[in-house]
C-alpha positions in Angstrom: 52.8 -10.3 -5.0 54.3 -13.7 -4.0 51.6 -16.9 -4.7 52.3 -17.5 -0.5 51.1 -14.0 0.0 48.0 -13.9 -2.3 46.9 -17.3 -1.1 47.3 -15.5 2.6 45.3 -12.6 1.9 42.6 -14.5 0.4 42.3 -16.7 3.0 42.3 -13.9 5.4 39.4 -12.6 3.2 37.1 -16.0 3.5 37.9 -16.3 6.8 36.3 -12.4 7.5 33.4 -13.3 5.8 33.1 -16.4 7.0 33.0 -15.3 10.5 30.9 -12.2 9.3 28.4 -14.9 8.1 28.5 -16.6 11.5 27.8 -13.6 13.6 24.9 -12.5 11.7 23.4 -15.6 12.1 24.4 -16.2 15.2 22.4 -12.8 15.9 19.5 -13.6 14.1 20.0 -12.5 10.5 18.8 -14.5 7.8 19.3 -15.1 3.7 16.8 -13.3 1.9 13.9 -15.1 1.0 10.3 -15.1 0.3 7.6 -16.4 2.9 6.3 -19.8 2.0 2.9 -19.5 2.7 2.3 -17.0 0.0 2.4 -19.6 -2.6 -0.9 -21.0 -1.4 -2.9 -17.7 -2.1 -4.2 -17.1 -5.7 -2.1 -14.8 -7.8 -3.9 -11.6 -7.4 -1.6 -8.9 -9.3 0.0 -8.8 -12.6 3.2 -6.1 -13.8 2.3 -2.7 -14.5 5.0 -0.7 -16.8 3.1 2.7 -15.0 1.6 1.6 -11.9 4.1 -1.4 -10.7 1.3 -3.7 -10.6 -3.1 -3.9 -11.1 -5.1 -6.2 -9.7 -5.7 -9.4 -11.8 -9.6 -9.4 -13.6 -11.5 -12.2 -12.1 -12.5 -14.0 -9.0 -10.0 -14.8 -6.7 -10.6 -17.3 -4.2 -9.1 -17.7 -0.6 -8.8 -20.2 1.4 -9.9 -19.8 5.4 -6.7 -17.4 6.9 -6.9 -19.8 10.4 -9.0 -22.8 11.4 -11.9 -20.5 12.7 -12.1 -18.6 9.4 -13.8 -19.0 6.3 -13.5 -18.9 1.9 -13.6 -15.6 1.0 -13.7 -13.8 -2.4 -11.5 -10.9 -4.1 -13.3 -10.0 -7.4 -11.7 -7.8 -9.7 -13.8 -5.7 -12.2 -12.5 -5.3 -16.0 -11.6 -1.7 -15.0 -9.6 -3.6 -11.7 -11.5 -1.9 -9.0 -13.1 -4.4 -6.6 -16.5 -5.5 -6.7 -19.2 -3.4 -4.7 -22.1 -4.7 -6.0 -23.2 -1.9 -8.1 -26.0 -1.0 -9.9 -25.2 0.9 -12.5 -27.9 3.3 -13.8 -26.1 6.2 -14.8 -25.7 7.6 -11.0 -22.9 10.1 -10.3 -20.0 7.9 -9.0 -17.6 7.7 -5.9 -14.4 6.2 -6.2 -12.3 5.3 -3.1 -8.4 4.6 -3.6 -5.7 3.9 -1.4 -4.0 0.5 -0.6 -5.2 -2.7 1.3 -7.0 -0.9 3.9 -9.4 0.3 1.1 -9.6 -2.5 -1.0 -10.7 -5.0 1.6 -7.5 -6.9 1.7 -8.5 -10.5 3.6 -12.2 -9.7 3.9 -15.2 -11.2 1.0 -16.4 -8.7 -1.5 -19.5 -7.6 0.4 -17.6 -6.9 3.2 -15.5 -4.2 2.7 -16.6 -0.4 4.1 -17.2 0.5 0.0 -19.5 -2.8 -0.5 -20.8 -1.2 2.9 -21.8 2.3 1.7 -22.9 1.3 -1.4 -25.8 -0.6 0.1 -26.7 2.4 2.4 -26.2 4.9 -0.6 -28.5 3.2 -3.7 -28.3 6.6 -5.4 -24.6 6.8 -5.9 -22.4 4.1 -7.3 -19.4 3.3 -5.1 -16.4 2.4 -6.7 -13.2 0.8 -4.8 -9.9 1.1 -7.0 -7.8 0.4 -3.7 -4.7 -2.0 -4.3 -2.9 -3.8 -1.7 0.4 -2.2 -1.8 -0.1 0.5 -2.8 1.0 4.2 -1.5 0.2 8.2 -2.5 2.0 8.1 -5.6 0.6 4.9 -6.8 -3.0 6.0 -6.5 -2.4 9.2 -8.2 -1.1 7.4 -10.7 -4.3 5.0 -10.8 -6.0 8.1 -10.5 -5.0 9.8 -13.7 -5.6 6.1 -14.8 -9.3 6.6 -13.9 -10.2 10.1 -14.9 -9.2 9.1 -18.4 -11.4 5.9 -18.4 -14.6 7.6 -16.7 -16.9 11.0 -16.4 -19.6 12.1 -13.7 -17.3 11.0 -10.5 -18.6 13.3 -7.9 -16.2 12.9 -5.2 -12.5 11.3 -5.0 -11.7 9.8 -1.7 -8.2 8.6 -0.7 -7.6 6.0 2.1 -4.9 7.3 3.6 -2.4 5.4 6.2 1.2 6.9 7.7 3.1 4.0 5.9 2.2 5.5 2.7 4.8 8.0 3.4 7.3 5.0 3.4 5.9 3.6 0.1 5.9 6.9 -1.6 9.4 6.8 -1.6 10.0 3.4 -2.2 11.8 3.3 1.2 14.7 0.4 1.8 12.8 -1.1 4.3 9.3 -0.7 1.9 11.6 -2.1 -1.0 12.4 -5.7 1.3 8.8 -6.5 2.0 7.6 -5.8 -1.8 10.6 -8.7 -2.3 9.7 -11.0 0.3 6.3 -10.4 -0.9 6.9 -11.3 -4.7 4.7 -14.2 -5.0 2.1 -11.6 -4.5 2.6 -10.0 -7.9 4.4 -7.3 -6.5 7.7 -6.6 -8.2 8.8 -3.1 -9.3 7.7 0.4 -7.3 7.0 3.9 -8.8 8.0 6.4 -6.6 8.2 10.3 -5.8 10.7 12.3 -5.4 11.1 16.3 -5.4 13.4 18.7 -7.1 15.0 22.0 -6.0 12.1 24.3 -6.5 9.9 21.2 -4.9 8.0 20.3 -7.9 7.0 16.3 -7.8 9.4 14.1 -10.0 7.8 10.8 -11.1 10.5 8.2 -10.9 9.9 4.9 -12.7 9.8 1.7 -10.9 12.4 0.4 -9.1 12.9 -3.0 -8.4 15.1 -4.4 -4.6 18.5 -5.2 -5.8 19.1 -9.1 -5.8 22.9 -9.8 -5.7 24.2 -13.3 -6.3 24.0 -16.1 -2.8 21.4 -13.3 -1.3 19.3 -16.4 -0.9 22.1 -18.3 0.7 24.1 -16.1 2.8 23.0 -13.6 5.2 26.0 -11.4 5.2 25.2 -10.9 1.2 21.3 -10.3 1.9 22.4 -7.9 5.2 24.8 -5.6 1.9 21.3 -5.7 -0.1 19.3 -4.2 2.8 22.0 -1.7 3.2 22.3 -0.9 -0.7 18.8 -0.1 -1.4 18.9 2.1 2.7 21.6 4.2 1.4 19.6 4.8 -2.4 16.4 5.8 -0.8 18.0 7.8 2.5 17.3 11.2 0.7 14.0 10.6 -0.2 13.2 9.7 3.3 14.1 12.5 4.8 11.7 14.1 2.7 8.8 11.6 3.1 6.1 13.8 5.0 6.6 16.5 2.6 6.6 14.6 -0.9 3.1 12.8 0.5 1.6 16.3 1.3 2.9 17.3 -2.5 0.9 14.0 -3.8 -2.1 14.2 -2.0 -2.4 18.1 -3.0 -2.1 16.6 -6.5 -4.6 14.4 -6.3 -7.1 17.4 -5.1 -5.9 19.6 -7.8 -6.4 16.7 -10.9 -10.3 16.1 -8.9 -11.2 19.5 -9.4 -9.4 20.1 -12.8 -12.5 16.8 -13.8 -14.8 18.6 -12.0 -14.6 16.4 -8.9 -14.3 16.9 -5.6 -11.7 15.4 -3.2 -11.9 14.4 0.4 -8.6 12.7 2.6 -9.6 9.6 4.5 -7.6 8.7 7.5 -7.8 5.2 7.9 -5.3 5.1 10.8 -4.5 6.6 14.2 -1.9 9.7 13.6 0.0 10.2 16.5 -0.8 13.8 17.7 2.2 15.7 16.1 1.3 14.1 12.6 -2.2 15.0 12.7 -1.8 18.2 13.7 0.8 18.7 10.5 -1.6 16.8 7.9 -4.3 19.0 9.4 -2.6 22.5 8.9 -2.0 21.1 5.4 -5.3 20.4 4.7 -6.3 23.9 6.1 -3.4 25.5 4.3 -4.2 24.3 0.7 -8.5 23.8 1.4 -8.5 19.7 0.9 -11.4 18.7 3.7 -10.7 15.7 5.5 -12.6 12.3 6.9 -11.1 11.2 10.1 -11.8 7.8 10.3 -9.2 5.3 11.7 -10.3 1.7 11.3 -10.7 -0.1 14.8 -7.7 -2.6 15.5 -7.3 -4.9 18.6 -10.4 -5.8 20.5 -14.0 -4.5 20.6 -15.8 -3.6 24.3 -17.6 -6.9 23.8 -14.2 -8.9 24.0 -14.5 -9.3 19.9 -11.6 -8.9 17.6 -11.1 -6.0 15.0 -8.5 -8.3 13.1 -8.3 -10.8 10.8 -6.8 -13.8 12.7 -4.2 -15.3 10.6 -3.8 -12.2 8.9 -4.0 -9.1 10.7 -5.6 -6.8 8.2 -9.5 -5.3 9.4 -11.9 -8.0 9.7 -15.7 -7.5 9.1 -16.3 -5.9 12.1 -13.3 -3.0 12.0 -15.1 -2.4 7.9 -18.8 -1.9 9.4 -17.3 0.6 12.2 -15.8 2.6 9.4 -18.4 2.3 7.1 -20.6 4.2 9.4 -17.8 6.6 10.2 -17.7 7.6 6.4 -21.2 7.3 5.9 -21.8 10.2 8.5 -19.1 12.2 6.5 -21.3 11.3 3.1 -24.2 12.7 4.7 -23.1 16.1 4.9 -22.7 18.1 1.6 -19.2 17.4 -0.2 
């Protein structure tokens, strides 16, 4: 090829992408990046080889999420469930996992639905290993975690919420936020996947691929997105399926330790999903707490939300401590 033809086609080239570039941010596409206002929270998670990431021992302090909010607290025990204020004399124990919904994400320590039920159920002692972030696979994981480090747990409860289906598989979409979320200590993702004869594979953590100017050019940040949609499009289609296979799991590795397991549903299923978690549940005799945290506003006009934030507020984690507390009641 003559110099005055490669010089040509080059230019051609830069000229593509540069246009490329233009469009996509002329249509609302940005460089990848990482929100700022993450850097002001406290560090709250460190790496995990296993489990991705666990929350960081110690009290965390936050500062109000909007100018009608106030300091709250995230304390992490040395065995990185959250506070509840227990007691402990030698009671049989409860452990709730799941992901933020569970662990109180935005909400002080005695504030959370477990810090709730502990205080209207002196003779067990509530435990809350949930971790924001977290999915199915993750908690199973933090559940054979658990089962090694403790006896006498009674009863297993998993916070469920459809997303988890997303997270399970470490979903391209699920994969972005973990990166725009980095400064939260998230970083690499276990995730689940199922062979030919659908037994549960346990893949190690993945990280979201960061190709050189991703911060800098959209069209390079736009071939990430697209990358890590194309690795995880198998395991998507498979999503329900491979969360029904964990959750079974985690029933099966309760009563192998001589606990029982119940599913909590912590959010509105639309009516085709319920029905299809329920007939699983039926189908493979996993009882169930249907208990969907209150979101928007109360009949009083009061918010269920965190303003700033989003997450459930004090209000939505009363509601559903009550909810579960009428489940509690009944035998296990």
């Amino acid at each position: 090829m003559k110099l005055k033809d490669l010089l040509l086609t080059i230019s051609t080239i830069l000229i593509i992408l540069l246009v490329s570039e233009l469009i996509l941010r002329f249509k609302g596409s940005k460089p990848r990046n990482t929100f700022d206002f993450i850097i002001n929270e406290p560090l709250t998670n460190k790496v995990d080889p296993i489990l991705g990431w666990l929350p960081i021992i110690g009290k965390h302090k936050f500062k109000p999420w909007s100018n009608e909010g106030k300091i709250t607290y995230l304390t992490i025990n040395n065995d990185h469930s959250r506070s509840t204020s227990i007691e402990k004399i030698n009671n049989k124990k409860i452990i709730f996992i799941g992901g933020s919904l569970t662990q109180g994400w935005a909400v002080d320590d005695q504030e959370t639905f477990t810090s709730l039920i502990q205080k209207k159920n002196p003779k067990y002692e509530i435990y809350n290993y949930g971790v924001g972030g977290y999915g199915g696979y993750q908690s199973l994981l933090f559940l054979e975690k658990i089962f090694k480090e403790n006896s006498d747990i009674e009863l297993v409860v998993y916070g469920f919420i459809p997303h988890h289906e997303v997270r399970n598989v470490a979903a391209g979409s699920w994969m972005f936020l973990l990166n725009l979320f980095s400064t939260r200590g998230f970083v690499s993702l276990p995730y689940a996947s199922l062979d030919k004869n659908n037994n549960l594979i346990k893949n190690q953590p993945t990280s979201y691929i960061n190709l050189p100017l991703g911060t800098k050019s959209s069209l390079v940040a736009k071939i990430e997105k697209k990358i890590m949609k194309i690795k995880s499009f198998a395991r998507e289609r498979k999503q329900t399926e491979i969360s029904k296979t964990i959750i079974n799991k985690m029933n099966l590795l309760s009563l192998k330790n001589n606990s029982k397991f119940k599913f909590l549903i912590l959010e509105d299923l639309n009516e085709k999903k319920f029905l299809s978690y329920k007939t699983f549940m039926n189908t493979n005799n996993i009882s169930y707490i249907n208990c969907p945290m209150p979101r928007g506003m109360s009949s009083l006009g009061e918010s269920y939300s965190v303003k700033g934030d989003g997450h459930p507020n004090y209000l939505s984690h009363a509601a559903t401590s009550e909810c579960i507390n009428k489940y509690l009641k009944k035998k296990f």
